[in-house]
C-alpha positions as CSV (number, residue, x, y, z in Angstrom):
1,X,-15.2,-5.0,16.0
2,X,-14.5,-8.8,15.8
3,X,-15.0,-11.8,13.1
4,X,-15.3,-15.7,13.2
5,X,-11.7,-17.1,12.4
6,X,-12.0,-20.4,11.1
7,X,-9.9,-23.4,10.2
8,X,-6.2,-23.1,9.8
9,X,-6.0,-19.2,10.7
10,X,-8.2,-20.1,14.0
11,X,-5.7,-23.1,14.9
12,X,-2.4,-21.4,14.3
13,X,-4.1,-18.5,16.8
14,X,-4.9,-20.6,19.5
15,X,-1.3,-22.3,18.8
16,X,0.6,-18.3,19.0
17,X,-1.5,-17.5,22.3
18,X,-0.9,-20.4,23.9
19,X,2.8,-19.8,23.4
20,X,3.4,-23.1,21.2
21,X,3.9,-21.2,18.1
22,X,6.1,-18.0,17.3
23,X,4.7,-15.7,14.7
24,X,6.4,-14.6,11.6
25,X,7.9,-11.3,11.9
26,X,6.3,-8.8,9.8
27,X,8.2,-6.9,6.4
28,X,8.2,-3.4,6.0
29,X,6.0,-2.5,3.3
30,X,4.5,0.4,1.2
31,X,1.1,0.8,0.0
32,X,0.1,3.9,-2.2
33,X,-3.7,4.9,-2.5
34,X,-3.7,6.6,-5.8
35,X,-6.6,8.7,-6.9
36,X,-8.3,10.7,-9.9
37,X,-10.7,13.3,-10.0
38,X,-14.1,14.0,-11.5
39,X,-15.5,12.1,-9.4
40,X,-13.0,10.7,-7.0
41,X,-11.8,7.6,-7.8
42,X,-9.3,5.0,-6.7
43,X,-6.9,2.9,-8.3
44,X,-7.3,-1.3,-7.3
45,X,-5.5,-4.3,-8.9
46,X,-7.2,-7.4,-8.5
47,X,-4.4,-9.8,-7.7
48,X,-4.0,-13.5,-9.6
49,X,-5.7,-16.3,-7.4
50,X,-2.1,-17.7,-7.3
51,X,-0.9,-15.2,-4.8
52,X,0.5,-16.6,-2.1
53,X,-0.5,-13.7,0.0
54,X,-4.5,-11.8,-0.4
55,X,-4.5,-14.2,-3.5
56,X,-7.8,-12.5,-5.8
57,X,-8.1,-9.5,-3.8
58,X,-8.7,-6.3,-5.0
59,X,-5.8,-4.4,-3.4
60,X,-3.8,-1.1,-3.7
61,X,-0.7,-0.9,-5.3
62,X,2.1,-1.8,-2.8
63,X,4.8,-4.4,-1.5
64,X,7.8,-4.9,0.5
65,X,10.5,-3.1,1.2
66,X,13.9,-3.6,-1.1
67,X,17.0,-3.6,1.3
68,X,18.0,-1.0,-1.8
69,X,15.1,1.5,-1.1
70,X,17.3,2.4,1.8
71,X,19.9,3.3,-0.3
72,X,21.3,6.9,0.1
73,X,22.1,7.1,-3.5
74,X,18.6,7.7,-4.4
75,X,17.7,11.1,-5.4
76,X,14.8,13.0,-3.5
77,X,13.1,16.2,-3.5
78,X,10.6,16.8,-0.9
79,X,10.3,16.2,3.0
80,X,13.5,14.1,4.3
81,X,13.9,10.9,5.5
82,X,14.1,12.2,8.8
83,X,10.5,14.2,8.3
84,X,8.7,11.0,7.1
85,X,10.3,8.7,10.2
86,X,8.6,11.1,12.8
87,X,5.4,10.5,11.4
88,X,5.4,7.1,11.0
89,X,7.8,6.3,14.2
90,X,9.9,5.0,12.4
91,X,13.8,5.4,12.2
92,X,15.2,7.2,8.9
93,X,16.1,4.4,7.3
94,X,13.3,2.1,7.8
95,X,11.4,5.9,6.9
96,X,13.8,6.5,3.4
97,X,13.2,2.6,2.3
98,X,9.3,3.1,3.0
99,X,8.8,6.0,1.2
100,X,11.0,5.0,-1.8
101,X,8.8,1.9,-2.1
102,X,6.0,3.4,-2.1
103,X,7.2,5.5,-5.0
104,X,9.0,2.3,-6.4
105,X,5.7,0.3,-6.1
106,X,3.4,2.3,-7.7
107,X,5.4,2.6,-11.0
108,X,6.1,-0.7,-11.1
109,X,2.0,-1.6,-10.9
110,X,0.5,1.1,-12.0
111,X,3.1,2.8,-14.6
112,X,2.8,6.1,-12.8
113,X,6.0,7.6,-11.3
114,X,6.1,10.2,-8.6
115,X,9.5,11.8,-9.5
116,X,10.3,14.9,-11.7
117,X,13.7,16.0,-13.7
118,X,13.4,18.7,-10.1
119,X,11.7,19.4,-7.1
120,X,9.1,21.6,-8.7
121,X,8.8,19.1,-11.5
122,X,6.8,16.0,-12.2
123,X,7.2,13.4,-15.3
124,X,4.1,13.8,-18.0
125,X,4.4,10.8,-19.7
126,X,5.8,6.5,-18.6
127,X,4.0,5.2,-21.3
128,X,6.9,4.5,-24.2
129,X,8.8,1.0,-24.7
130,X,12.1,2.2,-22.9
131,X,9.7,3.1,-19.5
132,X,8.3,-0.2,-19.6
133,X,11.6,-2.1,-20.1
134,X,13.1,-0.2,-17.3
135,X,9.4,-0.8,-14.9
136,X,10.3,-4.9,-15.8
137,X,14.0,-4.3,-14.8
138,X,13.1,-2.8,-11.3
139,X,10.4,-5.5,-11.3
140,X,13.1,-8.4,-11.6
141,X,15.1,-6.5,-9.1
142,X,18.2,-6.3,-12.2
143,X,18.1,-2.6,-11.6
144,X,17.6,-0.3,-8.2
145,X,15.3,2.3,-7.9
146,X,18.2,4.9,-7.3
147,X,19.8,3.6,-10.4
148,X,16.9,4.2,-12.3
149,X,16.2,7.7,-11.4
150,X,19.8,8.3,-11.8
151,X,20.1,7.2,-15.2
152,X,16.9,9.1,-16.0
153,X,18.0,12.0,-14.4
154,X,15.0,12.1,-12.4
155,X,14.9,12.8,-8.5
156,X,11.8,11.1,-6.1
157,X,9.1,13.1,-5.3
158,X,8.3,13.2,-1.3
159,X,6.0,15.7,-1.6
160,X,3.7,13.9,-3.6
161,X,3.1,11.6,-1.1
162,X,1.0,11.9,2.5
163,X,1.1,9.6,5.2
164,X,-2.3,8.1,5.6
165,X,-2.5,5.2,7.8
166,X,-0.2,1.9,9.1
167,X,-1.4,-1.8,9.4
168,X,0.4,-4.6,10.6
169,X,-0.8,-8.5,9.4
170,X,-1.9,-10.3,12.6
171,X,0.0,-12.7,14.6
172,X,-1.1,-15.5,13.1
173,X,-0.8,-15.1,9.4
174,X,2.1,-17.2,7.8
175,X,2.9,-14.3,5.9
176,X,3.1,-10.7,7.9
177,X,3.6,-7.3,6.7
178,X,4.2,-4.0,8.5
179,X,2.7,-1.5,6.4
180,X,2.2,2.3,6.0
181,X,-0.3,3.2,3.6
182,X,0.3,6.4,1.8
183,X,-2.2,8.6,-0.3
184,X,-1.3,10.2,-4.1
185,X,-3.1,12.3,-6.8
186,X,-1.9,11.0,-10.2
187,X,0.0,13.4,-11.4
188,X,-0.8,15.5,-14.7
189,X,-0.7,14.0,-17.6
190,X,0.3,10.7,-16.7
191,X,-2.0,7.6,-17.1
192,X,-2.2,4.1,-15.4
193,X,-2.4,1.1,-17.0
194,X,-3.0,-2.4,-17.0
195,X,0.3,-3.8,-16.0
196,X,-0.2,-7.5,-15.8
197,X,2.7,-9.7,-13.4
198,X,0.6,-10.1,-10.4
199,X,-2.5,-8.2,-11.2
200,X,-5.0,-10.1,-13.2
201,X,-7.2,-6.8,-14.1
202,X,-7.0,-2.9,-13.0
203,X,-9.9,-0.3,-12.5
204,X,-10.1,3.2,-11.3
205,X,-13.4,2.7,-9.1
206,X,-15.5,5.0,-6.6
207,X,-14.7,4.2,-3.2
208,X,-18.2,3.7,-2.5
209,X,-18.7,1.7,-5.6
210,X,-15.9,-0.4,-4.4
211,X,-17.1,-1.0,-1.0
212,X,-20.5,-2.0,-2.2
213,X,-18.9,-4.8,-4.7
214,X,-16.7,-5.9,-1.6
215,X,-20.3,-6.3,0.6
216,X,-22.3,-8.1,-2.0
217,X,-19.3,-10.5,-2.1
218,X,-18.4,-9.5,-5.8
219,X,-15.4,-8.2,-4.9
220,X,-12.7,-9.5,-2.4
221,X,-10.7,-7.0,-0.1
222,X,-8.9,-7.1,3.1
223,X,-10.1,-5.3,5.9
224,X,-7.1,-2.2,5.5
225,X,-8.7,-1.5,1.8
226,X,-12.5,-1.1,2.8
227,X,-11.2,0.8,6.1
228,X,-9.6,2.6,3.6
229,X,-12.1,2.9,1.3
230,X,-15.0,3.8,3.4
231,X,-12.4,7.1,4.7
232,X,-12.0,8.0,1.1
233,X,-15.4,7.9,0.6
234,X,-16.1,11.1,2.3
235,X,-14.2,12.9,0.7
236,X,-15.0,14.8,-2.5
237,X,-11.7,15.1,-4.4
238,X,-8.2,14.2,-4.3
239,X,-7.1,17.4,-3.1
240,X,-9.4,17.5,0.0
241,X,-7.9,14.1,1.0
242,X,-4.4,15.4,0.7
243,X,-5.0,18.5,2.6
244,X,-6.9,17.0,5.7
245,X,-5.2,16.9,8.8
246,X,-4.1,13.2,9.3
247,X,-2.5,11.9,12.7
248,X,-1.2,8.2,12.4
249,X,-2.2,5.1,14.5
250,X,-1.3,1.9,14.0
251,X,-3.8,-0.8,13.8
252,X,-2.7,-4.4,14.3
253,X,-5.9,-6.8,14.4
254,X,-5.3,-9.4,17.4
255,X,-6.9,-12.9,18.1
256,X,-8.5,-13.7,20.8
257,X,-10.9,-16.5,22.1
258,X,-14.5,-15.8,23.0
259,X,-16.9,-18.2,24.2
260,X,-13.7,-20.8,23.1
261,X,-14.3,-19.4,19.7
262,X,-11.7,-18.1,18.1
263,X,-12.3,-14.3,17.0
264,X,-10.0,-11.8,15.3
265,X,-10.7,-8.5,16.8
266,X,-9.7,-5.0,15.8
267,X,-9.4,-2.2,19.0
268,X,-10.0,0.8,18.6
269,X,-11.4,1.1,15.1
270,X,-14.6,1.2,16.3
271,X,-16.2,0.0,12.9
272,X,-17.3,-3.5,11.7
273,X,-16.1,-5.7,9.2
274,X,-19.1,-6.8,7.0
């Protein structure tokens, strides 16, 4: 599948493949699609219009990599680093920092928290005034992640989490990302909120709800959310997703010119952007 790229991306293509312009190297990043039951929904933040990066998208919760989610202070419970880096080819550090953002991430812009006072534990409740002073402290990066769970006694969750799919930003974005997308059932009795920072609203939406709003151009998304999306969509509960068999392949969508148009294609998907 392929689509028109115009303007500035188009220029800075043609610029990268004619080998007059290096691209940016891409960030490790997490992104964690968090779902509900009865009926299966998904969690999206719609991201302020001053983003520099998918600015008014609806998106997933997610972001880069800390240099600190690599830390081996942080407290886990669940597969090990080592587990998660043969999935996602990945070496066990760049494997431990994904996964801890991922869990990072999500409490951070959602207020749910994938870590338990065990391993056969989970935390029932982030809602109080000491959760959310310590979700703004990991925001402003005044506290790590393993210093967090250490003072709360808690340990991260690996188990919660399922490797679902892994994007990287094409060449000729001026801001890149390599990213493994992860899937999550909010846990019981914890609830999401709206956060604010760099989401300017929250919903819990249908995946096929969400995809319709993104084709009648109500709603704004990236091509990794609807391919995600549209997968979630036939599915009938959280569950079912995390116990389908999942093999990971990395997508990275490449220009190219056709007909001395530039195009941004996407091998091997085999769908189509609409």
């Amino acid at each position: 599948m392929s689509f028109p790229l115009p303007g500035e991306a188009g220029e800075r293509a043609r610029e990268i493949l004619a080998g007059r312009l290096a691209p940016v190297p891409p960030r490790d990043a997490a992104t964690v699609v968090l779902l509900r039951d009865d009926p299966l929904e998904v969690y999206l933040l719609r991201r302020t219009t001053t983003m520099a990066f998918a600015a008014g998208a609806y998106v997933f919760p997610g972001g880069s990599v800390d240099p600190r989610d690599a830390d081996h202070a942080v407290s886990w419970a669940g597969p090990s680093p080592a587990e998660w880096g043969e999935v996602f080819r990945a070496d066990e550090s760049t494997a431990r920092g994904l996964v801890c953002a991922a869990v990072r991430e999500t409490f951070e812009e959602s207020g749910v928290l994938l870590a338990g006072p065990g391993r056969d534990a989970v935390v029932t409740d982030t809602t109080g005034p000491d959760w959310e002073a310590d979700r703004l402290a990991l925001i402003a990066r005044t506290m790590s992640f393993a210093e967090f769970l250490d003072r709360r006694g808690l340990v991260l969750r690996s188990d919660l989490l399922k490797a679902w799919a892994h994007w990287i930003t094409p060449v000729m974005e001026p801001r890149r990302f390599d990213t493994r997308f992860f899937v999550a059932a909010l846990p019981p009795g914890q609830r999401t909120r709206d956060v604010g920072g760099e989401a300017a609203g929250v919903a819990w939406m249908r995946p096929r709800d969400a995809l319709a709003a993104a084709r009648a151009g109500t709603a704004h998304m990236l091509p990794p959310t609807m391919r995600t999306l549209a997968e979630m969509a036939t599915f009938e509960s959280a569950g079912d997703v995390l116990a389908c068999p999942r093999s990971i392949t990395t997508v990275q969508p490449a220009p190219a010119e056709v007909d001395g148009r530039m195009m941004l294609t996407f091998p091997g998907t085999g769908e189509t952007v609409e």
